[in-house]
N, C-alpha and C positions, 0 to 999 in steps of 0.2 A: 149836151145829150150824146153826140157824136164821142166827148173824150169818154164818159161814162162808159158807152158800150165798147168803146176800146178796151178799156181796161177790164169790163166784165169776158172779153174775148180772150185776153192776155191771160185771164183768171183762170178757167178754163184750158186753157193749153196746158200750160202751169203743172195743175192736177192732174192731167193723166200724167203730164209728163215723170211727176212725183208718182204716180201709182205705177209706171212702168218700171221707174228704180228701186222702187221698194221692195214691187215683188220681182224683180229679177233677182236680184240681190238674197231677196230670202229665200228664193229655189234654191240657193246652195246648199242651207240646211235641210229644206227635205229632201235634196240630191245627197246628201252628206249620208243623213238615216239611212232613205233606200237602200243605196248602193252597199253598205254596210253588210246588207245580209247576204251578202256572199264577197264581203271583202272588197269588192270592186277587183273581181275575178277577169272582168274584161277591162285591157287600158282603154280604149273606149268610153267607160262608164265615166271617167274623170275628164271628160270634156266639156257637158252640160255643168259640171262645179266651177270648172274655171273659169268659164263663158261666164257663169253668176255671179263669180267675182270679178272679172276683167271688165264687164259692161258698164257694172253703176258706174264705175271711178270714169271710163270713157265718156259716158252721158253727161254723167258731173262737167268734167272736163272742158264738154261743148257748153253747156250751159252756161261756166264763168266765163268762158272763151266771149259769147254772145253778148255776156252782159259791157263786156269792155270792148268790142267792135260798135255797141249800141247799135246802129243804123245797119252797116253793113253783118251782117248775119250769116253765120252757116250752118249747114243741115248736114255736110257731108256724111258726121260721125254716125249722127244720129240713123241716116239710109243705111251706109255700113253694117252698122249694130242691128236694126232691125232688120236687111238681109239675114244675113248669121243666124240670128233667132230661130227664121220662121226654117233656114236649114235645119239646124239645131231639133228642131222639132218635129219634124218632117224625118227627120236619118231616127231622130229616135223610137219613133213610132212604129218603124219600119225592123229596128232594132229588137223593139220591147215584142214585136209580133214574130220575130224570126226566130224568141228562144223557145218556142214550140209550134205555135201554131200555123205557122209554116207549113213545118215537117208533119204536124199528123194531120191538121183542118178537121180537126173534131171540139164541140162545145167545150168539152172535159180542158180541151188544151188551150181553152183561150180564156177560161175563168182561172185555169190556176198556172195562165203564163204572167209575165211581166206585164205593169197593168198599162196595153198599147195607150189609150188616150192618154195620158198624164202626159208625157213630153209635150203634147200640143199645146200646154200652157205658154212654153216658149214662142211658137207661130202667132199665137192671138198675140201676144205680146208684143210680137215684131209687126206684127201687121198695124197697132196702137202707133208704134212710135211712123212707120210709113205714113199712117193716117192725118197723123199729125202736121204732119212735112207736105204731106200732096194735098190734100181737101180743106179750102179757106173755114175756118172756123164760123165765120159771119154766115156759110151756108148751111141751109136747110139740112142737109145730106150729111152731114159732118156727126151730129148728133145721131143721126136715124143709123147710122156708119158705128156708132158707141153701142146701140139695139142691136145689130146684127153679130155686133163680137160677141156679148154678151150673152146671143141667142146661140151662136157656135159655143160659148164656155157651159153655158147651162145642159146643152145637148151630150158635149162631154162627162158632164157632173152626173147627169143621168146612166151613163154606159157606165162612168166608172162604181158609180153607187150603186148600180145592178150587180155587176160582175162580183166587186170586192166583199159584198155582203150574197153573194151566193157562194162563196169558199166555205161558209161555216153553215148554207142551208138557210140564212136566213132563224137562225137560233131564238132573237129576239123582234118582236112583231114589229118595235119598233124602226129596225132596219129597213123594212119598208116603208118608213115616214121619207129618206132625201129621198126615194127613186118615183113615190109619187107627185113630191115638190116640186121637181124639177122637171115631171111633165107638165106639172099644171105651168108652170116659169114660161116652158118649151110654148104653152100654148098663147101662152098671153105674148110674149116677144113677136109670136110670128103675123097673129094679127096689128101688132102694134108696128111691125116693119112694111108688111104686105097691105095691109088692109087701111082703108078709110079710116081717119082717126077724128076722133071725138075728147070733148076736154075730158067727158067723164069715163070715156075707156082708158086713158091716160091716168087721171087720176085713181083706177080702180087696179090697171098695169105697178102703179107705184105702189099701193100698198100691198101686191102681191110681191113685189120686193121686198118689201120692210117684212114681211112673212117668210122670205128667203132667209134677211140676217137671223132671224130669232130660230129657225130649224137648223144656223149654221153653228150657232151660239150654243145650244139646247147637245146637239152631235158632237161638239168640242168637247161640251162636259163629258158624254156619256164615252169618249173612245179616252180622255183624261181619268175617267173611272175606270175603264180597262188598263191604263199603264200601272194604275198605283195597287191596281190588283191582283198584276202577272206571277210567274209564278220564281222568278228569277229573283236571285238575290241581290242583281247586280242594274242596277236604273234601265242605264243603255242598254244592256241587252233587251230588257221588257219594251224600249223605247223602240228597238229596231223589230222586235219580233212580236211586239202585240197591234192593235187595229192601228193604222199611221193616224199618230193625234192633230194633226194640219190640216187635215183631208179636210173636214167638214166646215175650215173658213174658206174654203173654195165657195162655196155660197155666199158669205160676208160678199168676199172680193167681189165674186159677179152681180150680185143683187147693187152694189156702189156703183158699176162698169156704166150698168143698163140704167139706173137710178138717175146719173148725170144725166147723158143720150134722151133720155123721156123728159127731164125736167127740161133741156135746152129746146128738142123740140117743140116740145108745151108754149117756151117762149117766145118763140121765134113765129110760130103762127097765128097769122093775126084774128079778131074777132069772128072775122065772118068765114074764117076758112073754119073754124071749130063751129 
């Protein structure tokens, strides 16, 4: 029984730890688009690309490293990598808010400045792979700790899905399908971190995730429909200069983050605590 939940523990680590390479790794392409639209005018901007590239291969690195120490183990990289990140994301924020809204601190200049949250992908991110490193997996906290990033990426999802769909007015009714989603996310997360937990508020938290991927999936097609639609003759440019086509698996990704974090807690608490 003991190797068992060993291995289901290892299972587990594993997973984020592949989810934090995956999508580090693929911010480079939506760092790659972004930046595009104005050239990557600031050197600056090519810092969060390189970081996307420089990480996985480090993470990898530690991982085969791990597997041929077997016993003895190290985390160094992985602390490193994850400090950087949550920098990384933190200067950019600060970055994406200082090319206007700084300077004027009016609504106007913060819907059609650079979209501040979005860097903070990188923080959650470093904060996963810390997580991973500090907090025994076998504890309670570890999983409820996967809900609260979760509840931080949803809360983003919701500013950013506000904002980027207020540039055009809200044109389509449907634009206000992610910014409602992702409060009802916002709300279900927070009881399911703060509040007394029940098997069936768990299980009713879950399938409002599995309602996340399909509003994430459903969003994909419709800003996929905006590229092939653009008015440009030339792919990338429509690519760089119409609705950003990635945005809307930022749901996928967190509806998956929060979906582990709930299922573990789910297991881990025994009959009479639910």
């Amino acid at each position: 029984m003991e190797k068992i939940l060993n291995l289901r523990q290892i299972s587990l680590l594993l997973v984020i730890e592949i989810f934090v390479i995956v999508n580090i790794g693929f911010l480079a392409i939506d760092i790659f688009i972004a930046h595009s639209m104005n050239a990557f005018y600031y050197p600056t901007e090519w810092i969060p690309f390189y970081f996307s590239l420089v990480a996985p291969l480090l993470l990898s690195a530690e991982f085969m490293l791990n597997r041929r120490l077997k016993e003895q183990r190290t985390q160094i990289i992985g602390r490193i990598v994850g400090y950087c990140s949550i920098a990384v994301g933190i200067l950019g924020a600060i970055f994406h808010l200082n090319s206007s809204f700084f300077e004027l601190q009016t609504i106007h200049s913060l819907v059609y400045s650079a979209p501040f949250a979005a860097p903070l992908a990188y923080t959650g991110l470093g904060f996963l792979l810390l997580l991973n490193r500090s907090v025994p997996v076998e504890k309670l906290e570890w999983g409820k700790w996967l809900i609260f990033l979760g509840l931080g990426g949803f809360t983003g999802n919701f500013v950013l899905s506000l904002l980027d769909h207020a540039q055009n007015g809200f044109f389509f009714w449907t634009e206000w399908i992610p910014v409602f989603s992702s409060a009802i996310a916002i709300g279900f997360l927070l009881v399911t971190f703060f509040g007394k937990l029940s098997r069936r508020f768990l299980d009713l938290t879950m399938a409002v995730m599995f309602v996340q991927v399909i509003v994430g999936s459903v969003g994909f097609y419709f800003h996929g429909v905006a590229l092939t639609s653009g008015v440009d003759t030339s792919f990338f440019k429509n690519l760089v200069s119409t609705a950003p086509i990635f945005a809307p698996l930022l749901f996928v990704n967190l509806a998956f983050l929060a979906g582990v974090g709930i299922w573990d807690v789910r297991s881990k608490l025994s009959q009479s605590e639910l």
